[in-house]
Residue frames as qw, qx, qy, qz and C-alpha x, y, z in Angstrom:
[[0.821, -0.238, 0.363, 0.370, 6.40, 18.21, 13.10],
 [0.575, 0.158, 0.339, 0.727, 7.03, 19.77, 9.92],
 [0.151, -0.847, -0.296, 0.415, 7.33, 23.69, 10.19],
 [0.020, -0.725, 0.454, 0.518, 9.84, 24.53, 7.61],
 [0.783, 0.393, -0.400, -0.271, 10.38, 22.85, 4.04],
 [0.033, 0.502, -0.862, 0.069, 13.14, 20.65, 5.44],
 [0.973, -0.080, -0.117, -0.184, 12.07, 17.15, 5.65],
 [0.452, -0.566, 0.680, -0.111, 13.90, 15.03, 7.84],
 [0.171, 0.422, -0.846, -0.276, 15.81, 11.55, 6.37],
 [0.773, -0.136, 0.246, -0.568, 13.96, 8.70, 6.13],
 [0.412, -0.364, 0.835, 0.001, 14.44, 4.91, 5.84],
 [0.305, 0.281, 0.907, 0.078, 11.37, 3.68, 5.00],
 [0.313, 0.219, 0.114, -0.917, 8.52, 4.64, 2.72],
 [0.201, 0.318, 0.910, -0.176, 4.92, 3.33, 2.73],
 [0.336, 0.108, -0.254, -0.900, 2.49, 4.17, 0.41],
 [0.480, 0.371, 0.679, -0.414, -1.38, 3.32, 0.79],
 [0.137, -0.196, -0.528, -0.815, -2.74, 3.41, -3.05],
 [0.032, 0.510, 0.814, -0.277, -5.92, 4.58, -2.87],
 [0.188, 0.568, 0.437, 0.672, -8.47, 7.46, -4.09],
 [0.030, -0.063, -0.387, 0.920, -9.03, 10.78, -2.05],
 [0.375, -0.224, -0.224, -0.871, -11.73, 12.40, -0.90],
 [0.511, 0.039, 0.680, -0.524, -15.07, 11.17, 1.49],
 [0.812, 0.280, -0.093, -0.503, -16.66, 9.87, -1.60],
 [0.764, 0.243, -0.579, -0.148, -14.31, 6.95, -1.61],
 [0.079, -0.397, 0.821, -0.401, -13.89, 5.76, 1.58],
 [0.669, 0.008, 0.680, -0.300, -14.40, 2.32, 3.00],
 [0.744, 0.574, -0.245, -0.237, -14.26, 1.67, -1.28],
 [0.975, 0.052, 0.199, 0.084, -12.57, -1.65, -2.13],
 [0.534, 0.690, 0.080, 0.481, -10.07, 0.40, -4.43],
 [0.042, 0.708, -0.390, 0.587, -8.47, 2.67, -1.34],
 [0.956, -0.235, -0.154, 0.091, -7.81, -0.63, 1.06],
 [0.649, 0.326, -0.227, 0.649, -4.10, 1.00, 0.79],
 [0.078, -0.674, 0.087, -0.730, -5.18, 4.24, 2.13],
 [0.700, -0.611, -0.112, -0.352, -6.39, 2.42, 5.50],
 [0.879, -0.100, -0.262, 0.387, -3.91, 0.28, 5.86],
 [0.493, 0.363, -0.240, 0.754, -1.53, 3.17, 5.51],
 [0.245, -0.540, 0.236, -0.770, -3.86, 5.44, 8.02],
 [0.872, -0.471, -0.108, 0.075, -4.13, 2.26, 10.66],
 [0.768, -0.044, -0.220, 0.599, -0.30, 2.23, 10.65],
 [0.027, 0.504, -0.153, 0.850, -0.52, 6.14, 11.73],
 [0.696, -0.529, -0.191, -0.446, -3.11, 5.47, 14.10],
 [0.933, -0.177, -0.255, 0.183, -0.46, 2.56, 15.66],
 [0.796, 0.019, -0.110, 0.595, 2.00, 4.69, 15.82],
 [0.225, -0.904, -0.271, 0.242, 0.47, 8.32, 16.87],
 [0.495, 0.096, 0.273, 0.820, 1.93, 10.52, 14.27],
 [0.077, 0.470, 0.111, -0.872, 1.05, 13.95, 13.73],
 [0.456, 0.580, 0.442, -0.510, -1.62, 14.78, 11.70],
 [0.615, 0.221, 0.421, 0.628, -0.82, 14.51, 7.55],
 [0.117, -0.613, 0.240, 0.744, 0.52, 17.07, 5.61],
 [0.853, 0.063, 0.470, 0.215, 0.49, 18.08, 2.19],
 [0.135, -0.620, 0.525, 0.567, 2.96, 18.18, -0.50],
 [0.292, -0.199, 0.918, 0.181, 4.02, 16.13, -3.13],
 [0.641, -0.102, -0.265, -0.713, 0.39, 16.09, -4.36],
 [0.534, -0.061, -0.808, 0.242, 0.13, 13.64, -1.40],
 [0.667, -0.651, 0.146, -0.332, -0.88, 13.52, 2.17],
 [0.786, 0.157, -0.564, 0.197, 1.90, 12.58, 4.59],
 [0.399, -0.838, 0.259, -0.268, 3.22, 12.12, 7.77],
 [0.549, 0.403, -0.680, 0.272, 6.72, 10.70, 9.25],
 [0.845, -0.507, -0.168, 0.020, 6.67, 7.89, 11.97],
 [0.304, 0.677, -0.586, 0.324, 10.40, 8.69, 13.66],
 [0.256, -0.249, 0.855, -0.375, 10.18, 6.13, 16.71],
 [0.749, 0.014, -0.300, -0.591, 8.75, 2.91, 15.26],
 [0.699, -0.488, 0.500, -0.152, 9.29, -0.11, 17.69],
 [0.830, 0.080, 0.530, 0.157, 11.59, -2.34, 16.31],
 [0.669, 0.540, 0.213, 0.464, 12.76, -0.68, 13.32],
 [0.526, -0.451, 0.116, 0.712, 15.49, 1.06, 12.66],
 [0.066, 0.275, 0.402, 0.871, 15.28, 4.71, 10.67],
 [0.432, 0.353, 0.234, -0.796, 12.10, 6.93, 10.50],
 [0.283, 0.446, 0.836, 0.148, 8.97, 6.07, 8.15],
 [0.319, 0.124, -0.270, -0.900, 7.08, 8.08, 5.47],
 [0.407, 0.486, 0.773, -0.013, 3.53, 6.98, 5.35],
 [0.040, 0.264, -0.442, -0.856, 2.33, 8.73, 1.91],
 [0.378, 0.601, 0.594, -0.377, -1.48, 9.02, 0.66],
 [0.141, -0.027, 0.450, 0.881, -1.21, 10.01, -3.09],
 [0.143, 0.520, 0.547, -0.640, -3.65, 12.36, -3.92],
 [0.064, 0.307, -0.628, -0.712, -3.58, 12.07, -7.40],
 [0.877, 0.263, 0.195, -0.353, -6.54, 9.42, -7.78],
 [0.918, -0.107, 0.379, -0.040, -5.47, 5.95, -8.60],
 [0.787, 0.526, 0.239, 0.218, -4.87, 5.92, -11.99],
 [0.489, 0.743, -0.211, 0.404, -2.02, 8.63, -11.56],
 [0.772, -0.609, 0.039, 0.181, -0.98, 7.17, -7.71],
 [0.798, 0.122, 0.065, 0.587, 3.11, 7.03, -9.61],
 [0.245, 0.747, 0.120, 0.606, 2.97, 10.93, -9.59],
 [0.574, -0.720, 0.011, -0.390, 2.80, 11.62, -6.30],
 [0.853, -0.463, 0.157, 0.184, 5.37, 8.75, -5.34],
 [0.687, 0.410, -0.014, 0.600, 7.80, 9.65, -7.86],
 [0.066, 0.842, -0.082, 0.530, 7.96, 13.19, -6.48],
 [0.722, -0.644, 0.209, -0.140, 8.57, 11.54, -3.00],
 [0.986, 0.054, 0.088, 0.134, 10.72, 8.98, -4.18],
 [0.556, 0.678, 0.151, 0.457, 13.08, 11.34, -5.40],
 [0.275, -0.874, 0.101, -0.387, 12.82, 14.03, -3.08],
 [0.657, -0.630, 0.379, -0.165, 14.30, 11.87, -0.40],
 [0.501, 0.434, -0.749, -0.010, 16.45, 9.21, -2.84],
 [0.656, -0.382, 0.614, -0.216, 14.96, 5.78, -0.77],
 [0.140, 0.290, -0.831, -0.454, 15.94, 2.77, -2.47],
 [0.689, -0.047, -0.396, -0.605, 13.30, 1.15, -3.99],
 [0.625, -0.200, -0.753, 0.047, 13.75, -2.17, -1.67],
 [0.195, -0.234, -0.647, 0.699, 13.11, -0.25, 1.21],
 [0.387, 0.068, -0.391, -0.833, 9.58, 1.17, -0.85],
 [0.083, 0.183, 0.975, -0.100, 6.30, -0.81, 0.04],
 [0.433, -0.048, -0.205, -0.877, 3.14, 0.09, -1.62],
 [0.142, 0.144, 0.955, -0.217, 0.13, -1.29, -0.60],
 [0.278, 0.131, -0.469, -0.828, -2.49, -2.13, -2.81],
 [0.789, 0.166, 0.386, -0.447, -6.10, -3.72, -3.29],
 [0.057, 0.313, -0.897, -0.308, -5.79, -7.02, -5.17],
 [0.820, 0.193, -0.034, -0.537, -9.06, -8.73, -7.71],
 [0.703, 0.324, -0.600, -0.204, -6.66, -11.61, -7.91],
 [0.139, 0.085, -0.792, 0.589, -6.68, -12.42, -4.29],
 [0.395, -0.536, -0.702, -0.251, -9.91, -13.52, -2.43],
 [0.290, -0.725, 0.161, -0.604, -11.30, -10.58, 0.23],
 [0.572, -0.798, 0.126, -0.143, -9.29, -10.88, 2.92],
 [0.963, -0.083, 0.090, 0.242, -6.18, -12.63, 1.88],
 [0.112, 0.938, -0.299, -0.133, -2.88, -10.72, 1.70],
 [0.874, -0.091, 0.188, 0.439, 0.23, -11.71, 0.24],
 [0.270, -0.895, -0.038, 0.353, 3.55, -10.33, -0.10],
 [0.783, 0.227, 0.395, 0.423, 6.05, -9.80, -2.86],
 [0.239, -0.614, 0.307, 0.687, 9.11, -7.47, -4.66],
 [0.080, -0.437, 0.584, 0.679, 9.12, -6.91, -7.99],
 [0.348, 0.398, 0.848, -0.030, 6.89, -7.97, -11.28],
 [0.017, -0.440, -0.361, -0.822, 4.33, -6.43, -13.19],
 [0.185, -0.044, 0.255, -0.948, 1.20, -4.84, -12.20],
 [0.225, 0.274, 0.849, -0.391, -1.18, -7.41, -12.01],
 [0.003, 0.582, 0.487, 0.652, -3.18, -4.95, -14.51],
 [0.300, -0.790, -0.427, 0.320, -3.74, -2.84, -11.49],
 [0.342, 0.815, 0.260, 0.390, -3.62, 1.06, -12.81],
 [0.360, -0.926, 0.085, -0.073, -2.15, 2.37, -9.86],
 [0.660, -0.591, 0.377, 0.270, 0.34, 0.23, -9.33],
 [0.715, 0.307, 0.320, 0.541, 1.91, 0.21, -12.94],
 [0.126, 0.949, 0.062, 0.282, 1.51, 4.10, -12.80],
 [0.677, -0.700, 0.225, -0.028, 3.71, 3.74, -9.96],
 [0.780, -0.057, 0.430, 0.450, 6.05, 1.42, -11.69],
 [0.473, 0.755, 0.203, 0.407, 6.00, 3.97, -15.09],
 [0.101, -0.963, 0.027, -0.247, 6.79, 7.05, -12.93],
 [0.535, -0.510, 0.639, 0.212, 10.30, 5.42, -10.40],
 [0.424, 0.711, -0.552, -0.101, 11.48, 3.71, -13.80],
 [0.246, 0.324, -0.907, 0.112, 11.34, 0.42, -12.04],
 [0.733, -0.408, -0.152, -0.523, 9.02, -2.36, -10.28],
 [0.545, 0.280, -0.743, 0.270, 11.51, -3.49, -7.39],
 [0.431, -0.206, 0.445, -0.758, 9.89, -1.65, -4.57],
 [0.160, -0.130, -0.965, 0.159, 8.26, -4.38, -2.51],
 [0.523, -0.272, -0.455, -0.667, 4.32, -5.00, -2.39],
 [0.336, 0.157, 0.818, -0.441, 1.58, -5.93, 0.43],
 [0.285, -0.076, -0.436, -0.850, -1.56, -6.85, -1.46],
 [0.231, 0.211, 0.823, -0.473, -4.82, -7.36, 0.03],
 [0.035, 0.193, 0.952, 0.236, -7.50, -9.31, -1.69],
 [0.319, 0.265, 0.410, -0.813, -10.58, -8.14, -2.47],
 [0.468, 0.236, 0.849, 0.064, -11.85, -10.78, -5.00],
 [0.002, -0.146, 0.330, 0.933, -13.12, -10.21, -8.15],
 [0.566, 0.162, 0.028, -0.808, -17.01, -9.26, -9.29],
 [0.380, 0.214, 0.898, -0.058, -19.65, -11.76, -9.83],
 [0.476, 0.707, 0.523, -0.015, -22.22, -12.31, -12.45],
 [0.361, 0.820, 0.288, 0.339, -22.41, -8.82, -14.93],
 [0.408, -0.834, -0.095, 0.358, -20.69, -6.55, -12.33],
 [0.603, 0.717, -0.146, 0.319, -18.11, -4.22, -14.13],
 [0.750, -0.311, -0.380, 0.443, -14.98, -4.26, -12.51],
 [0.280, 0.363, -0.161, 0.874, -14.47, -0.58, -12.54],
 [0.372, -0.616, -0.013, -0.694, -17.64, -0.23, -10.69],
 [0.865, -0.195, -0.455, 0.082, -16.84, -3.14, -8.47],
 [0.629, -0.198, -0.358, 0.661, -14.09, -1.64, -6.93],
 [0.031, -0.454, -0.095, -0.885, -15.54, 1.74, -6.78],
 [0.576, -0.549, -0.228, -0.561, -17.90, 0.62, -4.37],
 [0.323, -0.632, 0.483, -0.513, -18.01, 0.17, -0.81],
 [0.324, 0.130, -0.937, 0.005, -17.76, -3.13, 0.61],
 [0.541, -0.377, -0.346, -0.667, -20.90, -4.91, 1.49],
 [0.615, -0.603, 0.216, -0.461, -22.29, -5.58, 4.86],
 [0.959, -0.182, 0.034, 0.217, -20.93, -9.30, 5.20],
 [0.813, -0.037, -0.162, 0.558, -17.65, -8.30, 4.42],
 [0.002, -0.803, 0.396, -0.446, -16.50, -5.05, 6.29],
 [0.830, -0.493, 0.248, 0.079, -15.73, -7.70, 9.18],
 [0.825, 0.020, 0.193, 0.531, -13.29, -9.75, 7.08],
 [0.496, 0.645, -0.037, 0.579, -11.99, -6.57, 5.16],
 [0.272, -0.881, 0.079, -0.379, -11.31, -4.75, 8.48],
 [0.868, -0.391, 0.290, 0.095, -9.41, -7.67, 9.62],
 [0.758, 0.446, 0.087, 0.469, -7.37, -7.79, 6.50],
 [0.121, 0.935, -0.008, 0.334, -6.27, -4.31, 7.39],
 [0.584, -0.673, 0.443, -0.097, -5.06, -5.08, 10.52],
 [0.875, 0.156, 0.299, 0.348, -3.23, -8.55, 8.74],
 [0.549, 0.710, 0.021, 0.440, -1.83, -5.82, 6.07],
 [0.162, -0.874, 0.212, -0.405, -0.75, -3.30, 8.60],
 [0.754, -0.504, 0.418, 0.050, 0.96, -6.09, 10.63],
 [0.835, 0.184, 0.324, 0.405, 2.88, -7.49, 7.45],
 [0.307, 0.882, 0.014, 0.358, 3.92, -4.04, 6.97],
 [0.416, -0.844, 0.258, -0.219, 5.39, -3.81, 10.13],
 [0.872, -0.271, 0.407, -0.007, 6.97, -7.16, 9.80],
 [0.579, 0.682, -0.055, 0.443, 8.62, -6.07, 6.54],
 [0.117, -0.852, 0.256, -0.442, 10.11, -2.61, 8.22],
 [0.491, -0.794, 0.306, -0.189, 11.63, -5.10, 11.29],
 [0.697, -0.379, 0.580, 0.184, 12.53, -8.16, 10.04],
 [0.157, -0.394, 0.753, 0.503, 12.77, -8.08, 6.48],
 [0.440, 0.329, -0.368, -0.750, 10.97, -9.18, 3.38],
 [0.483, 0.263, -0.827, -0.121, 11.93, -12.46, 3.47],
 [0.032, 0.181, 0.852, -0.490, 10.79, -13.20, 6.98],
 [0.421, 0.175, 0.126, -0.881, 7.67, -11.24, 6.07],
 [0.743, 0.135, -0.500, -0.424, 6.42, -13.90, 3.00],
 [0.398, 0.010, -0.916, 0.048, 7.18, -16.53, 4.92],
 [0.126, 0.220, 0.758, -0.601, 5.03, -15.68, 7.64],
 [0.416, 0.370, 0.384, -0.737, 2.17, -14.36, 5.83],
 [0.392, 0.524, -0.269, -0.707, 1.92, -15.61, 2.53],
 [0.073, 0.157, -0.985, -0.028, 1.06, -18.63, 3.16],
 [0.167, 0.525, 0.431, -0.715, -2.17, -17.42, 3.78],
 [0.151, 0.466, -0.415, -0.767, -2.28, -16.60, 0.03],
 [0.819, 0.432, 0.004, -0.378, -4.54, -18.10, -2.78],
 [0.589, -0.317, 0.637, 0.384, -2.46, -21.35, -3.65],
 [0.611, 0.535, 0.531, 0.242, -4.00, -20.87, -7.59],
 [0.115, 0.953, 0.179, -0.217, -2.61, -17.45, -7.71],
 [0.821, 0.096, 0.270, 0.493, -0.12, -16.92, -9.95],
 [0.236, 0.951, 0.128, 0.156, 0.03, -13.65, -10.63],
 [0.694, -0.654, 0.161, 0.256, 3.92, -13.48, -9.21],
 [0.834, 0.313, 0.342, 0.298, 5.51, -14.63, -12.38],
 [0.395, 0.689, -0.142, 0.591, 8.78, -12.68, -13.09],
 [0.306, -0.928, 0.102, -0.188, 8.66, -11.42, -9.76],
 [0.243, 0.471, -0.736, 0.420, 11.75, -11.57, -7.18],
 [0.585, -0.341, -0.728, 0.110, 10.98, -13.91, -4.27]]
């Protein structure tokens, strides 16, 4: 699809956070990356490219929505995920409410996703890098839940690690949940999106505070 620098307009752009490489897959911490490579899978794009210090590829006939799609894999490792989308972000000038990053979330029990625009960063490294680099945190969020460590567990190594035999069911389901509330953003809107799924959401979570509805 893409044979020449030109890049064709897009509408929409979707970013998986998450950490390259085989050494982190199926890792609690690149939940973004799947989501973002189910919604290729759904939608039988060409193979990713890359650029941008990214992997991407552009959905141009998504059912129901109107525009093309960037799905976008920063390849920067987590902690500098904002490098990689800034250079996109730019490149193509979408507007941040039409921006959806999708992210693992320790303040959300494993499997629960919930949706939301604007806020801080939850202390999540990626997504504030993200926010540091665009100069703003309007760009609308899926987050999917992956609860936080028990007993002694550090949480860097927590999410470093793969998810354990009981829960690849439920986290594999989440994916699909995420990857549908993505889609339900992109057709009907933000607003229809939370209301359908984010009810679904830890009522004790609070982590929202400041956000936009």
């Amino acid at each position: 699809m893409f044979r020449s620098r030109r890049l064709p307009a897009v509408s929409w752009l979707v970013v998986g956070l998450g950490n390259p490489t085989p050494r982190y897959e199926g890792t609690r911490h690149s939940v973004g990356f799947e989501v973002a490579t189910e919604l290729a899978r759904r939608w039988r794009v060409d193979p990713p490219q890359s650029r941008f210090d990214a992997l991407f590829s552009v959905a141009e006939r998504v059912p129901r929505v109107s525009g093309s799609v960037l799905l976008l894999w920063p390849q920067t490792y987590m902690n500098l995920s904002g490098v990689a989308v800034g250079k996109v972000f730019r490149r193509l000038d979408v507007p941040q409410e039409r921006t959806i990053v999708v992210h693992d979330d320790l303040d959300l029990s494993l499997g629960r996703i919930k949706i939301k625009r604007g806020g801080g960063s939850g202390g999540h490294n990626g997504v504030q890098s993200v926010i540091d680099e665009l100069g703003t945190a309007g760009f609308c969020r899926v987050r999917c839940g992956i609860d936080r460590p028990e007993n002694s567990w550090a949480v860097s190594d927590y999410v470093l690690a793969p998810f354990g035999e009981n829960e690849i069911p439920i986290a594999s389901e989440m994916v699909q949940q995420a990857s549908d509330a993505v889609i339900e953003i992109l057709a009907r809107g933000l607003h229809a999106a939370m209301n359908k799924y984010n009810h679904n959401a830890d009522p004790s979570d609070g982590s929202d505070s400041g956000g936009e509805p």
